[in-house]
C-alpha positions, 0 to 999 in steps of 0.5 A: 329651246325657246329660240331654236322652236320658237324661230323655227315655228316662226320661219316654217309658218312665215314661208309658203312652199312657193316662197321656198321654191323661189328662194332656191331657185335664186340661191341656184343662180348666186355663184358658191364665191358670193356665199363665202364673200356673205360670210366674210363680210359678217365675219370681218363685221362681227371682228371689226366691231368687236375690236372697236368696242375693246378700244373704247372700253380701254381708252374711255372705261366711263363711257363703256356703259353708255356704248354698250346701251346704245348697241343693246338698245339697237340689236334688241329693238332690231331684232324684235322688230323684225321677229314681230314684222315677220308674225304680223306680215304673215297674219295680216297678210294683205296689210299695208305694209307701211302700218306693219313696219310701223307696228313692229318698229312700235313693239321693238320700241316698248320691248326696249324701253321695258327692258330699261325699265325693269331688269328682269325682262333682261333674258325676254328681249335676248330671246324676241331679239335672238328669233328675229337676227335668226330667223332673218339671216337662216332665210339666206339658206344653208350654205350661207349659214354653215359657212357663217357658223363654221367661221364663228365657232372658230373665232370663238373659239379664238376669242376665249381660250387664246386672246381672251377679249371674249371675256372682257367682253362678256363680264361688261355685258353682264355688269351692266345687265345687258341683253345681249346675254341670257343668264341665271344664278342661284345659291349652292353650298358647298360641303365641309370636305371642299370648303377650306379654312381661309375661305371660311373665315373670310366669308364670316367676315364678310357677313358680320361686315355687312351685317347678313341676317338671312337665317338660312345663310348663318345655318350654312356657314354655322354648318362648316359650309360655304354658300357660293353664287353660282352663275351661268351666262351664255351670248346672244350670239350662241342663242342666234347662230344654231337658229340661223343654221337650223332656218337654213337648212329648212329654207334649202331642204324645205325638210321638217325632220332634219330642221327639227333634228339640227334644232334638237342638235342645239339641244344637245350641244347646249346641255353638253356645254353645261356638262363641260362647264360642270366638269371642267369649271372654266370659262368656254365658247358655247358656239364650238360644242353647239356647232359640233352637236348640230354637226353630228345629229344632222349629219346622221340625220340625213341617213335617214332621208329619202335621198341620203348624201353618203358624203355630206353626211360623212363630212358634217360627222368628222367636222363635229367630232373634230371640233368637240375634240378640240374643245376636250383636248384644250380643256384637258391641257388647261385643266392639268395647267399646260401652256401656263407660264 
């Protein structure tokens, strides 16, 4: 919610009503192939990237930690930079634009070097750098950002349940506690009617091996209970992805209600996440339910407008339903072990 309503207070307030016009006026004249050649080309980056990464982490594993630093301290010092140029350019309008580069490169510096510091700001810089990338690649406009989205939902989509290489990834990123996730923990007891024997007596052992003294542990396990971290972890990317289609489509429509109804789409797709993740306890790509949600709000969003499209508004419904079936349907036939060897 911080990155969808931060982002797009930032984007709205950034941009004047002339910036817009000139913005749709130079979209009108770039030929449909070369939004789609845009996105390709993210796409075949995010891919190519992503396939240099796994390659290191399985030919030198003691230098994964160190390439996972330095793309961290890149994305997290880019993107801050970018949303603090974005605030100091609009309030210090007239400034020499050189003093507010340097400015905004200064703040993307110290965020990262905080970061590295202390490893609680881990979750602050996810989100400064997420509101910059957003922000930053929304202002292409609408058709660049759906486009972008649509294909990113699917490779997530790929990337967990098929080839699994998200996974790989997301539990590097997470061991060495890096920003390009945002995540929280917390303890939860599970009662006597789930917690099994064998698991019971392990944990016992466990505690009495690294002499555990907290009392409200022992009351716990001396309850018959099992106390278990329960952890949640979501991608910069899903933070990013429904800011970028949410600025894009208030850079195209220059329409306050239906960027706030995308906004409150990602709202709802992200709290659908945590439902499925609760139903289902299983890894997930977070993009595709958010994607889906987005789709459907907005889509019946625009019935609501002075000049409603009957036939995009129909089209991001069936595309949204469509895709948070498919997330049902895979999710059923792994949870009943379909496809398993």
């Amino acid at each position: 919610m911080i990155v969808q309503f931060a982002g797009i207070l930032i984007a709205t307030f950034s941009t004047s009503p002339v910036q817009i016009y000139d913005i749709g006026q130079a979209q009108g004249q770039v030929a449909a192939i070369n939004q789609v050649a845009q996105a390709l080309y993210y796409i075949f980056s995010v891919a190519v990237f992503t396939i240099l990464i796994l390659a290191i982490l399985r030919l030198y594993k003691n230098k994964g930690a160190l390439l996972f630093r330095i793309i961290e301290a890149f994305a997290v010092g880019f993107g801050s930079a970018a949303m603090f140029f974005i605030i100091l350019s609009t309030l210090f309008y007239y400034a020499n634009t050189i003093y507010v580069v340097a400015a905004s490169a200064v703040i993307g510096a110290v965020i990262v070097i905080a970061k590295t510091k202390n490893k609680r700001l881990r979750n602050f810089a996810a989100l400064t750098s997420s509101i910059g990338l957003g922000v930053i690649i929304g202002a292409y406009g609408f058709s660049l950002a759906y486009l972008f989205m649509f294909i990113m939902a699917i490779y997530d989509y790929i990337a967990v349940f098929i080839t699994k290489h998200m996974l790989v990834l997301a539990k590097a990123a997470s061991n060495s506690n890096l920003s390009l996730l945002i995540g929280s923990s917390e303890l939860e007891v599970i009662p006597k009617s789930e917690a099994n024997k064998k698991d019971m007596d392990e944990l016992k052992k466990e505690i009495k091996k690294n002499n555990v003294s907290d009392p409200f542990i022992k009351r716990i396990v001396d309850a018959g209970e099992l106390p278990v971290v329960s952890q949640i972890q979501l991608g910069a990317g899903d933070l990013t992805l429904p800011l970028v289609l949410s600025v894009g489509i208030f850079i195209s429509t220059f329409s306050y209600y239906l960027t706030v109804v995308a906004a409150v789409g990602a709202v709802a797709g992200l709290i659908c996440t945590m439902w499925l993740l609760k139903r289902y306890k299983a890894a997930l790509p977070a993009i595709p339910p958010l994607f889906a949600l987005m789709n459907i709000f907005v889509g019946i969003g625009m019935l609501a407008t002075a000049k409603p499209n009957y036939v995009i508004s129909a089209a991001m419904v069936v595309v949204g339903i469509l895709f948070f079936g498919l997330m049902i349907i895979t999710l059923e036939r792994k949870k009943k072990g379909i496809g398993r060897k």
